[in-house]
C-alpha positions in Angstrom: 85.3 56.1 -30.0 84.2 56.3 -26.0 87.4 56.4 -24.1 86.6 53.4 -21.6 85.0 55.0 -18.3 86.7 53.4 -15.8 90.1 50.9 -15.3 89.5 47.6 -14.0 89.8 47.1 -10.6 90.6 43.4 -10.8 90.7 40.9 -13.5 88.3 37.6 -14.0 89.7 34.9 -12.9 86.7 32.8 -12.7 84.9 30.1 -15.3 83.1 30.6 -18.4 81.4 27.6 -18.9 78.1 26.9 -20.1 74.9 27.9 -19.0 72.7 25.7 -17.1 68.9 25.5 -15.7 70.4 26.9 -12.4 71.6 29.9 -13.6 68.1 30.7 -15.6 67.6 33.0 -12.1 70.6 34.9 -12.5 70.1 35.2 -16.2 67.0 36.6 -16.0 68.4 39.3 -13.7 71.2 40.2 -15.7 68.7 40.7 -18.8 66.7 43.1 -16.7 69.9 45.4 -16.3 70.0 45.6 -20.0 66.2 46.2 -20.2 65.0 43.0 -21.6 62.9 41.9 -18.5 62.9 38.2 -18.1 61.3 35.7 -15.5 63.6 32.8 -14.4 60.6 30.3 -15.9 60.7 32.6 -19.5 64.6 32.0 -19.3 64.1 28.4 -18.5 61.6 28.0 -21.3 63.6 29.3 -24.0 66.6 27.6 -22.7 64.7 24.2 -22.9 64.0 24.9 -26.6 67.6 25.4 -27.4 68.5 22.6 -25.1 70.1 19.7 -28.0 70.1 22.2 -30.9 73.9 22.6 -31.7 73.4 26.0 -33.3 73.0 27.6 -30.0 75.0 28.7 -27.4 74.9 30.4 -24.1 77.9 30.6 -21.9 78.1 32.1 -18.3 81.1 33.8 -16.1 81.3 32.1 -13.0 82.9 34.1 -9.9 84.8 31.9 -7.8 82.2 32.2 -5.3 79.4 30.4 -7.6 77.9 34.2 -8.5 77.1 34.2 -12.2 79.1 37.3 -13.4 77.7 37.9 -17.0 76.4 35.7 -19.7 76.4 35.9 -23.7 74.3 33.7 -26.4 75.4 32.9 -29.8 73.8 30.8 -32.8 74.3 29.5 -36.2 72.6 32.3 -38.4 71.6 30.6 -41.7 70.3 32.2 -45.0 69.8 31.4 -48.3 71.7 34.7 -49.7 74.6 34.3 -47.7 77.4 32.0 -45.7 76.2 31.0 -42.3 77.7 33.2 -39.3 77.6 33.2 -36.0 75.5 35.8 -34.3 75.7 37.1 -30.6 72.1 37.2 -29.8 73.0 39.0 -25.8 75.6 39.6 -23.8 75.7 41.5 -20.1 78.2 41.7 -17.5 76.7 42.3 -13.9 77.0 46.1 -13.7 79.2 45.4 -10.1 81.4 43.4 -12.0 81.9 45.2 -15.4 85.7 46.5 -16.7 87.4 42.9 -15.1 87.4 41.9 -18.1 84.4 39.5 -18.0 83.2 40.8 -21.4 85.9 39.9 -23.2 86.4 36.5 -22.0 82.8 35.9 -23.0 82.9 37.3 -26.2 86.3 35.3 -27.2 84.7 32.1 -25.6 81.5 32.6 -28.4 84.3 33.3 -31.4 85.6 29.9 -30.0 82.6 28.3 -30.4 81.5 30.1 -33.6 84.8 28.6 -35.4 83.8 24.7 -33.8 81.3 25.0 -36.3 83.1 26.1 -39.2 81.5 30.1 -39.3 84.1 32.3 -40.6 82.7 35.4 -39.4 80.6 37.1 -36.0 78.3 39.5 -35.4 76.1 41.2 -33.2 73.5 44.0 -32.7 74.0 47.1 -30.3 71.0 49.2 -29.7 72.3 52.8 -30.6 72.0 54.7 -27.3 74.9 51.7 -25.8 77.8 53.7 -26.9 80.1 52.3 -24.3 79.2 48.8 -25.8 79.7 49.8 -28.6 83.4 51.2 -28.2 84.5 47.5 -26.1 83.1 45.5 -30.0 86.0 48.2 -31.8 88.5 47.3 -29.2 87.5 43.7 -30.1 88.0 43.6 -33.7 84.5 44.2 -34.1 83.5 46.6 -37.2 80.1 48.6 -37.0 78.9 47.5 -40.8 75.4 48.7 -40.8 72.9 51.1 -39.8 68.9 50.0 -40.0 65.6 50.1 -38.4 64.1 46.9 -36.6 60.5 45.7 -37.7 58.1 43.8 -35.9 54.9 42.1 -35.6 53.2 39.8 -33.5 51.4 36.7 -34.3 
């Protein structure tokens, strides 16, 4: 385990709530600190496409001063070999405003809404060079299961 790398120098006491087409900007920001480059119109896109569908989720962390903080997207995963779960699909705190806690008050507000709709269990994928990610998932309850290789091909 990663001992965490810094104490928090204050605690969130702003709003998760959820996302909407005014913060596609700042998601699409936040998603480039992670390295998954967005434009606010990609982000507004795919947010338009899961706009109605009630197996998808993304919530924000709202500073008091209307700066979106973080963000995290869940959904319904369905298969035919196994009990729906929820699935976080991303989750980043603003690098300025990481270890307040921001993290954790997104990741409980997704277990919230993964048991609205009956899933029993959560998951999530790290990429294996985010060790410090992965450490704040154990503190959370979260268990790595599952080592594998991701395939791809475009259409």
């Amino acid at each position: 385990m990663v001992p965490r790398m810094n104490a928090p120098s204050s605690v969130f006491t702003g709003e998760i709530r959820p996302a909407q087409e005014a913060d596609c900007a700042a998601i699409a920001e936040l998603s480039g600190q992670l390295s998954y480059p967005s434009t606010r119109e990609e982000v507004t896109q795919r947010m338009t496409e899961m706009r109605g569908d009630i197996d998808h989720a993304v919530f924000v962390a709202e500073l008091a001063t209307g700066e979106i903080a973080g963000w995290i997207a869940v959904f319904v995963y369905r298969t035919v070999e196994a009990d729906a779960r929820a699935e976080v699909s991303g989750l980043v705190v603003d690098e300025r405003f990481r270890s307040q806690r921001i993290g954790e008050r997104l990741l409980a507000r997704s277990e919230e809404w993964a048991r609205e709709r009956g899933c029993d269990v959560i998951g999530l994928r790290s990429n294996v060079i985010r060790e410090r990610a992965h450490a704040f998932y154990e503190r959370h309850g979260y268990t790595h299961i599952k080592t594998q290789k991701s395939f791809r091909k475009p259409l």
